[in-house]
C-alpha positions in Angstrom: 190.7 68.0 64.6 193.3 68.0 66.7 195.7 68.3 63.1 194.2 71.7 62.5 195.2 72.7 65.8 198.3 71.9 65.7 198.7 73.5 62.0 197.1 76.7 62.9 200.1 77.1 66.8 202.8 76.4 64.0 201.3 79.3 61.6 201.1 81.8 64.7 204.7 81.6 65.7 206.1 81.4 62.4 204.6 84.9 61.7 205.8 86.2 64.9 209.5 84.9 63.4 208.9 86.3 60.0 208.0 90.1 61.8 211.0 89.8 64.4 213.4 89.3 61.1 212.0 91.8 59.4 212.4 94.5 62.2 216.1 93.1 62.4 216.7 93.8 58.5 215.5 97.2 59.0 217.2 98.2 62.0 220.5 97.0 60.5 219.8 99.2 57.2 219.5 102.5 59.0 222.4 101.7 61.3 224.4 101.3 58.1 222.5 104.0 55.7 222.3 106.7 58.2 225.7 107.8 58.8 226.0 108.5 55.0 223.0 110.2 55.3 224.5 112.5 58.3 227.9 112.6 56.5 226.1 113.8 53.4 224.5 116.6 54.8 227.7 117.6 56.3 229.6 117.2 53.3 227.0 119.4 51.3 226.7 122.0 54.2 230.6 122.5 54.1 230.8 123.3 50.4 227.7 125.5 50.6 229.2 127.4 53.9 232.5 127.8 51.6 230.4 129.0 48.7 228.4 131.4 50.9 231.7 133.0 52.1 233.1 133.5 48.9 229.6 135.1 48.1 229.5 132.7 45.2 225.7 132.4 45.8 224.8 130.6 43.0 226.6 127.5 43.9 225.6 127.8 47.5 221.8 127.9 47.0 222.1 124.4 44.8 224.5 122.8 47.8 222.1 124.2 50.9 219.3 122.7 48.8 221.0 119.3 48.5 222.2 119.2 52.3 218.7 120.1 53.3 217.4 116.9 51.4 219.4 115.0 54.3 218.4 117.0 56.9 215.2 119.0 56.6 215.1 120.1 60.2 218.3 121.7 60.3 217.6 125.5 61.0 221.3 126.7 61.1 220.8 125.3 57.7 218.0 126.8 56.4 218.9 129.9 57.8 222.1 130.2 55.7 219.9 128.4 52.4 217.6 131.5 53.0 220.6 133.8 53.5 222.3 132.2 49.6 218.7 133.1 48.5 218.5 136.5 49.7 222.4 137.4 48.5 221.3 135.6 45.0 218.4 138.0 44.8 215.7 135.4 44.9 213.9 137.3 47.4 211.0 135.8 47.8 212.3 132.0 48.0 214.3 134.1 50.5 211.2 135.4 52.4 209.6 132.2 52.4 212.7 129.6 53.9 213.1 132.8 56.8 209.4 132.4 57.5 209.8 128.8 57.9 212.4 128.9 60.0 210.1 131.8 62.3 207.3 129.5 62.4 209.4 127.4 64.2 210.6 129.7 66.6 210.4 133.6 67.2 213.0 134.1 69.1 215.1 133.4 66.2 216.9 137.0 66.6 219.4 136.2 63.2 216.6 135.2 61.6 214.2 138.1 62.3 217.0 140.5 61.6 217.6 139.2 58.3 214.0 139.0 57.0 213.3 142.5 58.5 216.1 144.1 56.5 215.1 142.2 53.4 211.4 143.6 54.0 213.3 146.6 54.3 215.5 146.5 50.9 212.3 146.1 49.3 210.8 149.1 51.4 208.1 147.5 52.6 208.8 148.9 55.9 204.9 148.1 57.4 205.8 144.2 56.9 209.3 144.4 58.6 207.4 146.5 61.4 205.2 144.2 61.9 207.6 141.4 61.8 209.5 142.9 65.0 206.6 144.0 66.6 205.9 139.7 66.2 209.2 139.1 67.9 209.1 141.8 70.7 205.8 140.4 72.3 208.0 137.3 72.3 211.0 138.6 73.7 209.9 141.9 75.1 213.2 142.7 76.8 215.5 142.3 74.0 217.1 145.9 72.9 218.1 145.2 69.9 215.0 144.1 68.5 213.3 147.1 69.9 216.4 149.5 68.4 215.4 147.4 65.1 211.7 148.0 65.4 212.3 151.7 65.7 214.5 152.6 63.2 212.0 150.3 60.8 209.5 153.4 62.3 212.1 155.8 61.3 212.5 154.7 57.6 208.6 154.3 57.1 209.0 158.0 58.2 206.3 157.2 61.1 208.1 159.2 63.2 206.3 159.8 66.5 206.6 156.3 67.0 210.6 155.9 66.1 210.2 159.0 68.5 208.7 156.7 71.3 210.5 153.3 70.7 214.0 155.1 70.7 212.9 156.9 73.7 212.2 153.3 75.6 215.5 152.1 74.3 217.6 154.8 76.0 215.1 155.1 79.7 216.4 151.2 79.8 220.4 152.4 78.3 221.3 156.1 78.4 224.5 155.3 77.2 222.9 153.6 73.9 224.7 156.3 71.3 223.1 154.5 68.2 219.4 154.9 69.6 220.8 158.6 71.0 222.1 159.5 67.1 218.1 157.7 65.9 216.3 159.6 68.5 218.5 163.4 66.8 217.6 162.0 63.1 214.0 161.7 64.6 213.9 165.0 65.5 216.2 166.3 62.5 213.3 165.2 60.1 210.7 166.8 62.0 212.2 170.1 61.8 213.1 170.5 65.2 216.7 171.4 65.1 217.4 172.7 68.5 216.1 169.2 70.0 218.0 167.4 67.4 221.4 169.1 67.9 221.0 168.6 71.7 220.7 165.0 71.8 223.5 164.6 69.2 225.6 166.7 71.8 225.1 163.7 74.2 226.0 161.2 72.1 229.4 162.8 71.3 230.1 163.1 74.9 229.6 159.2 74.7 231.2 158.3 72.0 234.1 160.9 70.2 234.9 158.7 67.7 231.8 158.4 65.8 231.8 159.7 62.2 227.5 159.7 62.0 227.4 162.0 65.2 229.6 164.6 63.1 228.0 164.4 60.0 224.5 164.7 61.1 225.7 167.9 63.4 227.2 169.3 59.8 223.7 168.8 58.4 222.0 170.3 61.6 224.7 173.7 61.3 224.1 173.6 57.6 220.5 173.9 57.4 220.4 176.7 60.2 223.0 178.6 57.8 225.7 178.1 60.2 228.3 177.0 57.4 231.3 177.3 59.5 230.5 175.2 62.3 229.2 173.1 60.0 232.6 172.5 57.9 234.6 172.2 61.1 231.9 169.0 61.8 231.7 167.7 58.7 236.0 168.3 58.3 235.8 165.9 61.6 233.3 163.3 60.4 235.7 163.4 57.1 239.0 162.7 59.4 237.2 159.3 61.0 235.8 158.3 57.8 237.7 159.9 55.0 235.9 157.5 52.0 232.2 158.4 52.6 230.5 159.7 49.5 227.9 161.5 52.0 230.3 163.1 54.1 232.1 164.4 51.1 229.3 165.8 49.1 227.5 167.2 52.5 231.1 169.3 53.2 231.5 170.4 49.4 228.1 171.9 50.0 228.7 173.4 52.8 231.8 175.1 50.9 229.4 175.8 48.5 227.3 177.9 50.8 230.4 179.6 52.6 231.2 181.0 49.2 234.5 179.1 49.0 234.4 177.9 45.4 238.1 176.1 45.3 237.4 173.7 48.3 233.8 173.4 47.0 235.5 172.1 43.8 238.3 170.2 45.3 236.1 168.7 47.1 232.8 167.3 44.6 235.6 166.4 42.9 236.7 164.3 45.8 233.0 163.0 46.5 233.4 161.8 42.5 236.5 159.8 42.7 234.7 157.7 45.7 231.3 157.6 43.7 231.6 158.3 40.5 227.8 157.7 39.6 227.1 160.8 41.9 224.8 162.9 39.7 224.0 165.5 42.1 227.4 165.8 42.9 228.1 166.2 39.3 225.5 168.8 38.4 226.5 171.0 41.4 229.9 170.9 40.2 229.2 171.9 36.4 227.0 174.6 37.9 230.5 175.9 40.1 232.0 175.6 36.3 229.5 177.1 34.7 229.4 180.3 37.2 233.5 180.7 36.7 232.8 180.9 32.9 234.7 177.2 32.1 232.2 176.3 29.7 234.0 173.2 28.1 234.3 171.9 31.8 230.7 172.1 32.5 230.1 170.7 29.0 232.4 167.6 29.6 231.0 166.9 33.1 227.3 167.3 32.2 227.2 164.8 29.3 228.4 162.0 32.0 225.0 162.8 34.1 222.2 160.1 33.8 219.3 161.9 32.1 216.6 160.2 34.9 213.5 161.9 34.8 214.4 163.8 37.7 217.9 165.2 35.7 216.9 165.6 32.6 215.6 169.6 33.1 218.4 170.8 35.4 221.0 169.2 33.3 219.6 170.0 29.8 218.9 173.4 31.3 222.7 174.3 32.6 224.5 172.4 29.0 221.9 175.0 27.2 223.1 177.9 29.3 227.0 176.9 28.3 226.2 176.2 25.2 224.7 179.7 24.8 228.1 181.1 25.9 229.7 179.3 23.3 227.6 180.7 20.4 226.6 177.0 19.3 222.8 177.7 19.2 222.6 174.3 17.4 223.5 172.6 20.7 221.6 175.4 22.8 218.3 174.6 21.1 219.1 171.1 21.1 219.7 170.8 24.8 216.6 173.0 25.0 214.5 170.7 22.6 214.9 167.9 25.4 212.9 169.7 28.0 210.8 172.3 25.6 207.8 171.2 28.1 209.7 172.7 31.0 210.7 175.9 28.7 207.4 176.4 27.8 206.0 176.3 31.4 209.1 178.6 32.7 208.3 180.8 29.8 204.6 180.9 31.1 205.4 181.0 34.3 207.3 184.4 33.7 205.1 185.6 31.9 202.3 185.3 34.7 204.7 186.7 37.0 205.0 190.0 35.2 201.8 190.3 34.3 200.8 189.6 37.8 203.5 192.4 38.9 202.5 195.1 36.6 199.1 194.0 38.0 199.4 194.3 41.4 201.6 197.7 41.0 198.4 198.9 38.9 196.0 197.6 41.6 197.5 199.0 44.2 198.0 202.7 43.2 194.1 202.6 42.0 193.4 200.7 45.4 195.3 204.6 46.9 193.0 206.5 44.0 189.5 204.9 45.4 190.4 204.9 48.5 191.7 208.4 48.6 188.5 209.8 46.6 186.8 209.6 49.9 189.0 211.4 52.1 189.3 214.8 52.3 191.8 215.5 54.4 194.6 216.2 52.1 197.6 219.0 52.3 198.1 222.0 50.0 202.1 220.3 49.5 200.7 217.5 47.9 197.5 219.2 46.3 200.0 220.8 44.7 201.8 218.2 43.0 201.3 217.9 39.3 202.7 214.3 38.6 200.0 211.8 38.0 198.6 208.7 38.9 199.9 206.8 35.6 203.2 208.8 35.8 203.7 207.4 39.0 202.6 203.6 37.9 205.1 204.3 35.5 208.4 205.0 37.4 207.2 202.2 39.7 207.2 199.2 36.7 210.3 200.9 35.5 212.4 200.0 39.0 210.9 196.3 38.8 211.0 195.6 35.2 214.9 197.5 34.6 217.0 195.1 36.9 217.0 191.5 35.5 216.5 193.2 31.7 220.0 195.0 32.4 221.2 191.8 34.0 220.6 190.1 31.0 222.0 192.4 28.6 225.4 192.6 30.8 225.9 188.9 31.1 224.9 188.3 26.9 227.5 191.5 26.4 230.1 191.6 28.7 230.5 187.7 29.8 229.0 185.9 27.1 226.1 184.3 28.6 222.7 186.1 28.3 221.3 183.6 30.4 224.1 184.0 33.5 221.6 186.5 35.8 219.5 183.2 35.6 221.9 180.4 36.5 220.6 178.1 39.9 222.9 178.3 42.2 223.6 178.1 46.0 226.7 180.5 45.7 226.9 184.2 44.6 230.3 184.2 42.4 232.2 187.4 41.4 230.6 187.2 38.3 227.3 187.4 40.1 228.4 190.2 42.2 229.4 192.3 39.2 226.6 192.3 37.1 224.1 192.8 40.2 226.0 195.8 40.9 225.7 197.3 37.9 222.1 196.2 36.9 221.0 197.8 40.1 223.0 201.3 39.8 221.9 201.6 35.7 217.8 200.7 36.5 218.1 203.1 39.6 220.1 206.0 37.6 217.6 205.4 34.5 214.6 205.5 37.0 216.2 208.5 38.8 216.4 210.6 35.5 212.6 209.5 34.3 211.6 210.8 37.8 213.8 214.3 37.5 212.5 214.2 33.7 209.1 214.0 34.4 209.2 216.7 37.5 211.4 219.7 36.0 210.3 218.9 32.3 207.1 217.1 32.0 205.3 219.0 34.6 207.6 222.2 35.3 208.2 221.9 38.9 211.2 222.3 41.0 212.7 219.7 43.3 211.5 221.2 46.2 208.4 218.8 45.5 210.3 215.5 45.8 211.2 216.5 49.1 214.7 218.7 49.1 214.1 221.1 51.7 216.1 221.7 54.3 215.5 220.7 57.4 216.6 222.2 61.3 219.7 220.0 62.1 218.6 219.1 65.8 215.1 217.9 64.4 216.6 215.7 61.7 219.0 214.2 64.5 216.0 213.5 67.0 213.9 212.4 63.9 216.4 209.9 62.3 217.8 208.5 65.6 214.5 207.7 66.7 213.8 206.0 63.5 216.6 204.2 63.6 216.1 203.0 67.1 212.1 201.9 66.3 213.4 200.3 63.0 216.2 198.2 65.5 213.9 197.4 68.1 211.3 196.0 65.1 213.9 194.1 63.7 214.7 192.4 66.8 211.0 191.3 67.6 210.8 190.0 63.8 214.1 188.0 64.1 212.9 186.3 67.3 209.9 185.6 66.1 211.3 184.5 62.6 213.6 182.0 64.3 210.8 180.6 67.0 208.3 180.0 64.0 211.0 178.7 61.4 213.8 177.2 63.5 216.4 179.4 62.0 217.0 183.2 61.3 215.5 184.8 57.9 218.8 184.8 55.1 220.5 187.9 54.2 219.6 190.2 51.5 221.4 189.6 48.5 223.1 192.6 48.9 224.3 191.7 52.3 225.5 188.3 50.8 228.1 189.6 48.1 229.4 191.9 50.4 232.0 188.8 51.6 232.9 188.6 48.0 233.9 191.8 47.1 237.0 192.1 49.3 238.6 189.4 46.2 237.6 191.4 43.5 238.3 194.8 44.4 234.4 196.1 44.9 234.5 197.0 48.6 234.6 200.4 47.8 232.4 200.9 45.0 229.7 198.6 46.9 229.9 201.0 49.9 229.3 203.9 48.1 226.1 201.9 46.3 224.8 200.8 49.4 225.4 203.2 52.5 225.0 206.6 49.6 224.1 206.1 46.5 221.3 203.6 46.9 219.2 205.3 50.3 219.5 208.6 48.0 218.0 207.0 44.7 215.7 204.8 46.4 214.1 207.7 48.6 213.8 209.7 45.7 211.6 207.6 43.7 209.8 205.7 46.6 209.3 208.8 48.9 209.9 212.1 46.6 208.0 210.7 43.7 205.8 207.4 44.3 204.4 208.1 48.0 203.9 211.7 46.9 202.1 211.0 43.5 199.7 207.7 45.5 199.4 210.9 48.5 198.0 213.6 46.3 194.6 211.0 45.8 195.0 209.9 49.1 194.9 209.7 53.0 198.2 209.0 54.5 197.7 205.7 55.9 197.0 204.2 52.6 199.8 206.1 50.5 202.3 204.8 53.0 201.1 201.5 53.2 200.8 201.4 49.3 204.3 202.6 48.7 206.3 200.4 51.8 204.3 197.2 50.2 206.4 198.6 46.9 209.5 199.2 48.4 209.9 195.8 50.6 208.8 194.0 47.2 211.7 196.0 45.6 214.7 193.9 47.3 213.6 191.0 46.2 213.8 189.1 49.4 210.5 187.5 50.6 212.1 186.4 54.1 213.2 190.0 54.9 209.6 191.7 53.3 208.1 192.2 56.5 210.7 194.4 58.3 211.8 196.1 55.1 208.0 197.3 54.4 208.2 198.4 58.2 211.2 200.5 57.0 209.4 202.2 54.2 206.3 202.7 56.1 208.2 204.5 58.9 210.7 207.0 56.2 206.9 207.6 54.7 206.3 208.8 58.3 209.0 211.3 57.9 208.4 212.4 54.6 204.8 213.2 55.8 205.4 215.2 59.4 208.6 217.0 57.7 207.9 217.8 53.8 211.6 216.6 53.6 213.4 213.6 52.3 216.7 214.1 54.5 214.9 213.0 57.9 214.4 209.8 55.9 217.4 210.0 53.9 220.0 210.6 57.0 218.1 207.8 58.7 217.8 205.4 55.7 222.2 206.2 54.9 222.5 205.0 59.1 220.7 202.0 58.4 222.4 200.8 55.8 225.4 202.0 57.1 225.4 199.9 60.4 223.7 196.6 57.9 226.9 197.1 55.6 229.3 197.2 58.7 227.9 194.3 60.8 227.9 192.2 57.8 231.3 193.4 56.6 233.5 193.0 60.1 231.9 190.2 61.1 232.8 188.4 57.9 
């Protein structure tokens, strides 16, 4: 017994000798494995950080992988594995290493920032907003993850809330100029110019030397039609940072829009050489070409545009349009072929839209003929007029239909191109100028002589009837000056309310446009004579002398003139301007009816246009 004892002591402390030499063996294999296993991970962390430098990404993912083997709690190091993901496009192996190394800790800023902007690339904007919104309830002072979250808001175009975050930003930092220039682009997108223009003004008085302060002013003067201010801005934005592609392109449009063609060229041309994949750039540029009549220019640039499927009509439409002025129909209808769906649907579309005008013309005078059945009130002048209803419908499609017909048949005759008078562009070229010119003078000359054709011949009447009587000098003074003065003060209140509603003023008339182009081609003269004479003489002819009187012999005043200044605002062609041109009509109606004469209206209509063509032409 006592044996067994003694056995069983020796047992118990030979296994407590056997454990403390097996704890020794292992402690002195980690002291002597684990600074390989440290020098390792350095080792492969120092070729990876190399490789990630060189942006050789490839080789760094497969290095950051092995030095993460080593050390697997490293977050410097798994930050820049998940950065050699990202940069190697594996985005999301990417996504998922930076939301390892968040779970660990939010207030990872580097981290957050990079995984935001990757949610970002891949413009899934709601994830990366709700990724800083995360980090901000962790760190709810830190600026720049606030300035993140907001411009996140901005590019998801939630824009009340970019509105509200950048606002937060700048109560803390007034001086911030980058959540100053987020806060204007807020604004800017909404529509509200004013606002946006002011708070860009504050950041320039911060910070002169920043290049996104000019250019988003240019864009602000440039959609408000300012196009001179808005080249000086851009012209600055271009001296700080003279290889932007935006900058560029933004200024060669606003060239564009200030009718200087050369600098508009010079200048795509200049937005081409930094980004030569520019299609829009490109297609405005063969469309400048195209309007100067260098046909094999447009040609040449044109075939270099991507047809994407938001290219393929504009530039299939402008290489069949040059084309065309070549005489190589094969290549016009081949050019055409590509976007026959488009053709077909403009062709349509036309073809609605003069159906719907000889429509409404129609409508309208037998709208006057019904109207003016029940009234009785009508004068002997205008009982006695012979002209009829259909003669009058008549002259009226003639005015509407004569313009682009004669535009067509100059440009196909005289220039080549039938299809110029329908070229898209933002600039009115000489070319333009020309053959508006004389499509308007031929349809109102031809209009003119079916109106004296149809009085003296058709119906045997003398002129007297469209209104040439003569008329006491003092009264036709008082009459027109007051016209004038009511047609001013009308303007004014339409202006103001225009530009409270819109942001901006209405655009000129096209006629007011291509005065600033005449001066280079030698038109100034014949272009007064159209608009300030010629054109208040022909237009009060037909409208007045012929139409109101032929819509007044069925019916009441009210809805002859009403009929007739509808006609004659529709006639410019200008559906900003509509309003205070139907005004006009309505109120040389006015004349015609309390005087029997067309020179109260004529004297007043030459005045108008007269002080139009001289604001427009000295303040050019």
């Amino acid at each position: 017994m006592a044996e067994v004892t003694r056995l069983k002591k020796m047992l118990i402390k030979n296994r407590y000798n056997y454990q403390i030499v097996l704890i020794l063996i292992v402690i002195l294999f980690a002291t002597l494995l684990a600074p390989k296993r440290i020098f390792a991970a350095k080792d492969f962390a120092g070729v990876a950080d190399e490789y990630l430098q060189l942006k050789m990404f490839d080789e760094a993912v497969v290095a950051y992988k092995k030095a993460l083997e080593f050390s697997p709690q490293d977050l410097e190091l798994r930050l820049n594995y998940a950065r050699a993901l990202a940069g190697n496009e594996l985005s999301g192996r990417a996504i998922a290493e930076y939301e390892r190394i968040l779970d660990s800790s939010l207030e990872n800023i580097e981290a957050v920032r990079e995984l935001g902007q990757l949610w970002e690339n891949l413009a899934e904007y709601k994830k990366a907003i709700s990724l800083y919104k995360r980090s901000i309830r962790v760190l709810p002072d830190d600026r720049a993850l606030r300035l993140l979250l907001a411009n996140a808001y901005f590019e998801d175009d939630n824009l009340e809330a970019a509105t509200v975050e950048y606002k937060k930003i700048i109560a803390q930092n007034p001086q911030n100029v980058v959540s100053l220039i987020g806060l204007g682009k807020s604004y800017y997108k909404k529509g509200q110019l004013k606002l946006a223009g002011d708070y860009f003004k504050i950041a320039k008085g911060i910070s002169i030397n920043d290049e996104r302060i000019f250019l988003w002013m240019g864009r602000i003067y440039l959609e408000s039609g300012n196009y001179l201010k808005a080249i000086a801005e851009l012209e600055q934005a271009k001296r700080l940072q003279h290889e932007d592609a935006m900058i560029s392109y933004l200024l060669a449009s606003a060239y564009l829009k200030n009718e200087d063609s050369q600098k508009a060229i010079d200048e795509f041309n200049h937005t081409l050489k930094i980004s030569p994949s520019n299609n829009y750039a490109r297609l405005d540029l063969a469309t400048l070409y195209l309007n100067h009549g260098q046909y094999q220019r447009t040609i040449s640039i044109l075939s270099l545009v991507e047809e994407t499927r938001h290219l393929i009509y504009q530039k299939n439409l402008l290489l069949g349009m040059a084309y065309g002025a070549l005489g190589n129909f094969d290549e016009l209808w081949g050019s055409l072929k590509k976007i026959k769906l488009i053709v077909i649907l403009l062709i349509v579309m036309a073809l609605i839209l003069f159906v719907g005008a000889i429509g409404a013309i129609v409508f309208l005078f037998f709208v006057a003929f019904l109207v003016g059945k029940k009234k009785s009130s009508r004068s002997s002048f205008f009982s006695d007029i012979k002209w009829t209803l259909w003669q009058g419908i008549t002259v009226g499609l003639t005015l509407f239909v004569l313009p682009p017909l004669i535009g067509i048949i100059i440009g196909g005759i005289f220039y080549g191109n039938w299809f110029l008078i329908f070229i898209p562009t933002h600039e009115i070229s000489a070319r333009s100028v020309q053959i508006a010119i004389l499509a308007q003078i031929l349809s109102v000359i031809l209009t003119c002589s079916l109106v004296f054709l149809l009085v003296l011949k058709k119906n045997k009447q003398d002129i007297s009837y469209l209104g040439f009587k003569v008329v006491k000098l003092g009264k036709l003074l008082k009459l027109s000056v007051l016209s004038v003065l009511g047609i001013l003060i009308f303007n004014f209140l339409y202006l103001f309310i225009f530009a409270k509603s819109f942001g901006h003023g209405p655009q000129s008339q096209f006629i007011s446009k291509v005065i600033s182009t005449t001066q280079e081609v030698g038109q100034t003269g014949p272009l007064f004579l159209f608009v300030v004479i010629f054109g208040p003489l022909a237009e009060e002819i037909i409208f007045r002398g012929f139409i109101f009187s032929s819509l007044r012999r069925y019916s009441g005043f009210k809805t002859s003139a009403l009929v007739s200044s509808i006609l004659f605002g529709a006639f410019h062609f200008q559906l900003s301007l509509f309003v205070p041109l139907a005004f006009m009509g309505f109120v040389f109606a006015l004349l015609f009816e309390r005087t029997r004469s067309l020179y109260p209206s004529l004297f007043a209509h030459l005045a108008w246009n007269f002080l139009s063509f001289s604001a427009v032409f000295f303040l050019k």
